[in-house]
C-alpha positions in Angstrom: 0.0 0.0 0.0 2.7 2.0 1.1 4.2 2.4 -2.7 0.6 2.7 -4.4 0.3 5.8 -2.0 4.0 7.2 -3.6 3.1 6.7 -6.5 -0.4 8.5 -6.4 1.5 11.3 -4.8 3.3 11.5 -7.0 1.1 11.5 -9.9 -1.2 14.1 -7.9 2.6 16.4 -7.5 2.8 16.3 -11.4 -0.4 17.0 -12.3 -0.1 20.1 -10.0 3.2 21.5 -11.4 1.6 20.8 -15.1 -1.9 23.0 -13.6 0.7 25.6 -13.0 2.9 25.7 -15.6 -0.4 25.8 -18.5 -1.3 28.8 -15.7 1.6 30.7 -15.9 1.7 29.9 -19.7 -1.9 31.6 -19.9 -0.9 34.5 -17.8 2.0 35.6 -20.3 -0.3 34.7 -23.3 -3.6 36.6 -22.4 -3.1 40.3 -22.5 -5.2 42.8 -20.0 -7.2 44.8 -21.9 -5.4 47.6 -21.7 -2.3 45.8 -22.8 -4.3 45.2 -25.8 -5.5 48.3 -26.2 -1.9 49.5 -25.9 -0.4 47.0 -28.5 -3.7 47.8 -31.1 -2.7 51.3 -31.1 1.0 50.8 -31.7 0.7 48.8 -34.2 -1.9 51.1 -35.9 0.7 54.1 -35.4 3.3 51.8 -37.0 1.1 51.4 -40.3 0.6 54.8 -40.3 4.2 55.8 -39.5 5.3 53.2 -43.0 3.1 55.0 -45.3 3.8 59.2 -44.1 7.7 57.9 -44.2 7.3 58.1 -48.0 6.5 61.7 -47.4 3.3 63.2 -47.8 1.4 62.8 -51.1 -2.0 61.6 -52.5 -1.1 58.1 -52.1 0.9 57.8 -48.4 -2.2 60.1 -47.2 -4.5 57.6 -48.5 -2.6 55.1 -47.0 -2.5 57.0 -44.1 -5.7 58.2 -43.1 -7.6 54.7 -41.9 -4.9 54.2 -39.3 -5.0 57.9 -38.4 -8.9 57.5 -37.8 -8.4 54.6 -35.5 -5.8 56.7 -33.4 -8.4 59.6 -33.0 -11.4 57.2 -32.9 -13.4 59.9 -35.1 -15.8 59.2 -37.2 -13.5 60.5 -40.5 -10.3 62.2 -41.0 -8.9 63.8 -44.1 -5.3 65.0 -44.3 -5.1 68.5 -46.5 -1.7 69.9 -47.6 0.1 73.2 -47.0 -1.9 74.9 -50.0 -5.3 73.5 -48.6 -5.7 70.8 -51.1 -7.5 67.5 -50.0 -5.2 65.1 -50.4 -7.4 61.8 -48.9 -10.1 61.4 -46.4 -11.8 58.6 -45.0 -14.0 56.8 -44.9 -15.0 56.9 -48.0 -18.7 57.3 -46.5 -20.8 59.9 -48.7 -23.2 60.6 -46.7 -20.7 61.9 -43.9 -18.4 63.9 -46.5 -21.0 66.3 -47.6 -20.6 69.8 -49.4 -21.3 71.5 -46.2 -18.9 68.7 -44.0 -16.1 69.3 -46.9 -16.8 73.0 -47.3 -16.2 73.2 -43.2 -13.2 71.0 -43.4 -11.8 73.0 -46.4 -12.3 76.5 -44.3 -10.6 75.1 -41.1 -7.9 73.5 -42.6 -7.1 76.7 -44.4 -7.5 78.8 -41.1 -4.9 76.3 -39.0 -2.1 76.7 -42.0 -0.6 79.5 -39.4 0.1 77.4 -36.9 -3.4 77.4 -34.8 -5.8 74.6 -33.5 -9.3 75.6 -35.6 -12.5 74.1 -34.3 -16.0 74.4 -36.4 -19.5 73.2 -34.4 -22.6 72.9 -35.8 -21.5 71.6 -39.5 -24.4 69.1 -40.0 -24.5 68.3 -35.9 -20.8 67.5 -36.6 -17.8 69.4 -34.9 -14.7 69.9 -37.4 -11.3 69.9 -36.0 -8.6 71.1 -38.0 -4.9 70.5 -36.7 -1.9 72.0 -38.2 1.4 68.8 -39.1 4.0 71.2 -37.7 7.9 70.7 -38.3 10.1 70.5 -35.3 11.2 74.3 -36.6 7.6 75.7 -36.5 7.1 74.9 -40.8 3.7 73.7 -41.2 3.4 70.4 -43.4 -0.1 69.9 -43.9 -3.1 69.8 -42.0 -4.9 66.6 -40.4 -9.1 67.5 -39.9 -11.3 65.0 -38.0 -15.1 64.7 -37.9 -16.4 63.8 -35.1 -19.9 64.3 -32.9 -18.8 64.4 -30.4 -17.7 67.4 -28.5 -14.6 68.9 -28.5 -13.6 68.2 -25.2 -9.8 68.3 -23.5 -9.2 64.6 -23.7 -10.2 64.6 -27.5 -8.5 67.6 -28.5 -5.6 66.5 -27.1 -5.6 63.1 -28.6 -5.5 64.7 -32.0 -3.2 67.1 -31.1 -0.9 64.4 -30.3 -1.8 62.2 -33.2 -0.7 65.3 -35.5 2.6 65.6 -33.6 3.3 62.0 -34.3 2.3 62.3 -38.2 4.4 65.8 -38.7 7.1 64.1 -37.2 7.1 60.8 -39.4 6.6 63.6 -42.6 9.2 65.4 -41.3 11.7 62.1 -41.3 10.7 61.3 -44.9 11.7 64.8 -45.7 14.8 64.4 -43.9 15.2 61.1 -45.6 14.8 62.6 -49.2 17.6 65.2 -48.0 20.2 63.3 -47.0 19.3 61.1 -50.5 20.1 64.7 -52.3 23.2 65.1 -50.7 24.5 61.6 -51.0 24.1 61.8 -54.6 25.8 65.4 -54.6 28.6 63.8 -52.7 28.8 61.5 -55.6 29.0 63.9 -58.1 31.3 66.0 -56.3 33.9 63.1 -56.5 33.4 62.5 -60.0 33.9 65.8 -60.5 37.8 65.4 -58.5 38.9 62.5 -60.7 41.6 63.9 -62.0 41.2 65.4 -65.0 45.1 65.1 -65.7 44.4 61.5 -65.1 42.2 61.6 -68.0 44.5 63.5 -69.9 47.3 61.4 -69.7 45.7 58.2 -69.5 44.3 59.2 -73.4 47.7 60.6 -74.4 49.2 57.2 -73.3 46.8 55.7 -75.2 47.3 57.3 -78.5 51.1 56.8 -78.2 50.3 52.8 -78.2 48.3 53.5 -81.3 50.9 52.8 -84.1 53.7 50.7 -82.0 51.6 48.4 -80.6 47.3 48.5 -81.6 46.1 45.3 -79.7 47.8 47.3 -76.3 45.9 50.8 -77.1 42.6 48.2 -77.8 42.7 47.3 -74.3 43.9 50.1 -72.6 40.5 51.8 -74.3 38.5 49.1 -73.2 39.8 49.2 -70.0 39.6 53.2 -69.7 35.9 52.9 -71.3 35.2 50.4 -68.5 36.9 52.8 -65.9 34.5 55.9 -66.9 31.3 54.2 -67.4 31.6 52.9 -63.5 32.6 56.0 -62.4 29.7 57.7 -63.9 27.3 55.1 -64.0 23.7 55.8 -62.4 23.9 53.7 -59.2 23.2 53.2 -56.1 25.1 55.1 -53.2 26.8 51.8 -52.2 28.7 48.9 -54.1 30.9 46.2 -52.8 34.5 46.2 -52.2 35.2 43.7 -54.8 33.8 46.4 -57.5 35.5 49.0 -56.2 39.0 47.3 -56.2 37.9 46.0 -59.7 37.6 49.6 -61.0 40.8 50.5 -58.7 42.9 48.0 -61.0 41.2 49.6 -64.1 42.9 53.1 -63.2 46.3 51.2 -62.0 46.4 49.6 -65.4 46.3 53.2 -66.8 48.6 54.7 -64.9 51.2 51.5 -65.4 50.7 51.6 -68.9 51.9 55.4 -68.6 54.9 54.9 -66.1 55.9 51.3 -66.6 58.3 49.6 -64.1 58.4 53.0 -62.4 55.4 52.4 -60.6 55.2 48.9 -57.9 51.5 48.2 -57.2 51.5 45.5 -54.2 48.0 44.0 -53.0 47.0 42.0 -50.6 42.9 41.4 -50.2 41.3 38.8 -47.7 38.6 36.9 -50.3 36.0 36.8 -47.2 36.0 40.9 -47.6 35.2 40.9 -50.7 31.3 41.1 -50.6 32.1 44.0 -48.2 29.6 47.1 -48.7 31.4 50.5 -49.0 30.6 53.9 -50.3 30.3 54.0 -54.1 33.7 55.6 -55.8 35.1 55.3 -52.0 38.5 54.2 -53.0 39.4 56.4 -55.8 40.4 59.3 -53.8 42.7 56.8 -51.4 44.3 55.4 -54.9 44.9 58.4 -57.0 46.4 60.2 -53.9 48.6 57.7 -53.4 50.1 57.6 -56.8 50.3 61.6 -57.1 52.2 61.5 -53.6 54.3 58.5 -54.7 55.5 59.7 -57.5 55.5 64.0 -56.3 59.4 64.6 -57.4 60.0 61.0 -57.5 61.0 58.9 -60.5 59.3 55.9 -58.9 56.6 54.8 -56.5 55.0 52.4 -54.4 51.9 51.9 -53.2 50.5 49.0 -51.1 46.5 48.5 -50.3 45.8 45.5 -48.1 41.9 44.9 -47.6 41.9 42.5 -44.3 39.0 40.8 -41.6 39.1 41.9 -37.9 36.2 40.5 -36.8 32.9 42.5 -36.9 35.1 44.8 -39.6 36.8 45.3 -42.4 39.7 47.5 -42.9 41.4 48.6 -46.3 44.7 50.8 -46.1 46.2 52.5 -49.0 49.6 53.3 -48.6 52.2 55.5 -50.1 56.3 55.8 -50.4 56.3 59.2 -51.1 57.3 62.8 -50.2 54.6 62.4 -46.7 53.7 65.7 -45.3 53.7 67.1 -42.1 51.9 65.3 -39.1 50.5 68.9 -37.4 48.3 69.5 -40.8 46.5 66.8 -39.2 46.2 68.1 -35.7 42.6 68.8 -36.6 41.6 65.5 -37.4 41.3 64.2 -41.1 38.5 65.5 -42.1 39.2 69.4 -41.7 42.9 69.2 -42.0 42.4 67.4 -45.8 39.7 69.9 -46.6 42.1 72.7 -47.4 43.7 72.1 -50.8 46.5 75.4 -50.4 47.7 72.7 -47.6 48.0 69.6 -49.4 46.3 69.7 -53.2 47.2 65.7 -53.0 44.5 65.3 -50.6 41.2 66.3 -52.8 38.1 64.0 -52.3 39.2 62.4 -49.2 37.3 64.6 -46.9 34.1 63.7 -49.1 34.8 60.0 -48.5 35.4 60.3 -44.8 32.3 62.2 -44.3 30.4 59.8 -46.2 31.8 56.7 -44.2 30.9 58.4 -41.0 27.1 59.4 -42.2 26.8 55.4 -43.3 28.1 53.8 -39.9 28.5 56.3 -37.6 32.0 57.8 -35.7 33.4 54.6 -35.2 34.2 54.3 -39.3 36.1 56.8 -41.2 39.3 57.9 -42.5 42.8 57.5 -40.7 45.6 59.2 -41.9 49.5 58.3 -40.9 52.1 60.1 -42.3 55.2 62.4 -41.8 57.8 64.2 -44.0 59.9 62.2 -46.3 57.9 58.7 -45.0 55.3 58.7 -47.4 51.7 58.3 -46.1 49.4 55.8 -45.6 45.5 56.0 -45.6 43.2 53.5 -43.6 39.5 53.2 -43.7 37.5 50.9 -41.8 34.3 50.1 -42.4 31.5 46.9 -41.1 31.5 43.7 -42.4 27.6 43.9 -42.1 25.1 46.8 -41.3 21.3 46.9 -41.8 19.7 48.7 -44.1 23.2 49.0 -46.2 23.2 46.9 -49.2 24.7 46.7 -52.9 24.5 44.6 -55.2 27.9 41.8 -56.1 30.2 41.9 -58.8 32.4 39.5 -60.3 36.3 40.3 -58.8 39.1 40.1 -61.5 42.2 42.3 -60.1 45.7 41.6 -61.6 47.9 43.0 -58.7 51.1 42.4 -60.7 
């Protein structure tokens, strides 16, 4: 009897702990209701939030406006721009958008453009609230107007107060977003606008002296100088991969060996797992030309050296230089303004565009290192992540001759 009883105790001990581990389990899993409350109206804010990031248009307000309604629990919004123009309402409920409902919405939403709260009663036993979308500076972005019957009491006029806020500021990112798109592509241009246009003299009067001693080298030194432009100026993205930059790097070192010969030594080491690397598109021109003009400033030869290796979560490419160096204190300042000044060192153009670009991508951690000192050449090093979210490019097939 005695081990009957154990073993019913033990069977009543199990089924106890099992009672309240499915408890527990259906503690975590069923919300309160203001949890869900809570949850419903973040994720509503997040679908509206995806559709004003694409700034604020016809088509993100139409996106938009359902998920604004159900943050203000109105019975319609519509979202109007900074001229007054109706850009999308909802629902799309006739008999609540009438002439006179519109007419009211129209008026208010012209009246809050300033910068004021404007409340209309009585419009068809409806109350129109019309709320300015106000940039953090003060610059109005639109208007959002609700319908409601109800009356415009503190809790709801703040509630769409606050629903604005949150709408003018996801506008206000988009905006942001389209800015910092402008300048990246400026900062493009601006550094194929620095390639060298000696570089492009030279690298065609070298190829016109191959023309009659030796054809099938001027055919390839124009295929590679046509391949070297049309990268260089091709519409792309703001990234690529290492692997295409170091392809196009060899295009312009073929160039300039074609031009100096022996004269100038190219070493390269690259690590094959940085290859697929993501860096700033036309990132390591600046590094590469630099490097020859210092290497060969007064010189009848030069070397340069650019190693691409793994350290861990990184990857860091260095671009190095035998040349005349320059003087340490220019750099006192840091890279960035000490390279900005061409009267200092004309060697250095574009490299202050690159390091600002590395640090917008991946933050102060990444940039541009320079060491260097008079008479021991200089040597450039840029470090940038192995991986990063929301930083892609597309791969390219790698083909460097280092020789």
């Amino acid at each position: 009897m005695s081990g009957e009883l154990a073993i019913v105790l033990a069977i009543l001990v199990l089924a106890a702990v099992a009672a309240a581990v499915i408890t527990v389990r259906t503690r975590r899993v069923v919300a309160t209701p203001t949890e869900r409350g809570v949850h419903a109206a973040l994720y509503t804010a997040s679908l509206a939030a995806r559709a004003l990031r694409q700034g604020l248009d016809t088509d993100s307000a139409g996106t938009a406006v359902p998920f604004l309604r159900g943050l203000t629990g109105t019975e319609g919004v519509a979202v109007f721009d900074v001229d007054g123009r109706l850009l999308a309402s909802d629902p799309p409920d006739e008999t609540l958008w009438t002439r006179s409902v519109l007419d009211a919405c129209e008026r208010a939403a012209g009246e809050s453009i300033s910068g004021e709260r404007r409340v209309l009663t009585h419009a068809e036993n409806s109350t129109v609230l019309a709320q300015p979308l106000l940039a953090e500076g003060g610059d109005a972005l639109g208007v959002l107007v609700v319908v409601t019957t109800r009356s415009p009491a503190p809790g709801l006029l703040g509630a769409v107060g606050e629903v604005a806020r949150y709408a003018a500021s996801q506008i206000e990112l988009a905006e942001l977003d389209a800015s910092r798109a402008r300048l990246d592509r400026a900062e493009v241009l601006a550094l194929r606008a620095q390639i060298s246009p000696h570089f492009i003299y030279n690298a065609l009067n070298t190829i016109a002296s191959f023309v009659r001693t030796d054809p099938d080298r001027a055919r390839e030194l124009i295929l590679e100088f046509a391949d070297f432009t049309r990268y260089s100026f091709r519409a792309a993205g703001q990234y690529t991969t290492l692997a295409e930059e170091l392809r196009n790097i060899d295009r312009y070192l073929t160039l300039e060996r074609a031009r100096f010969g022996e004269a100038l030594k190219v070493r390269l080491q690259v690590a094959p797992e940085v290859l697929n690397v993501v860096v700033p598109f036309l990132a390591l021109q600046p590094l590469v030309e630099n490097a020859v003009r210092h290497g060969f400033a007064g010189r009848a030869s030069g070397e340069i050296e650019i190693i691409a290796r793994d350290e861990g979560s990184d990857c860091v490419i260095t671009v190095e230089d035998n040349g005349i160096g320059m003087d340490p204190e220019i750099l006192r300042s840091g890279p960035g303004d000490a390279l900005a000044d061409d009267q200092k060192d004309s060697a250095h153009v574009g490299l202050t565009n690159v390091d600002h670009r590395l640090r917008a991508a991946f933050g102060n951690d990444y940039g541009l290192v320079v060491e260097t000192a008079i008479g021991a050449g200089t040597k450039v090093v840029m470090r940038v992540p192995k991986f990063r979210s929301g930083v892609r490019a597309g791969g390219g097939a790698f083909g460097l001759d280092a020789s």
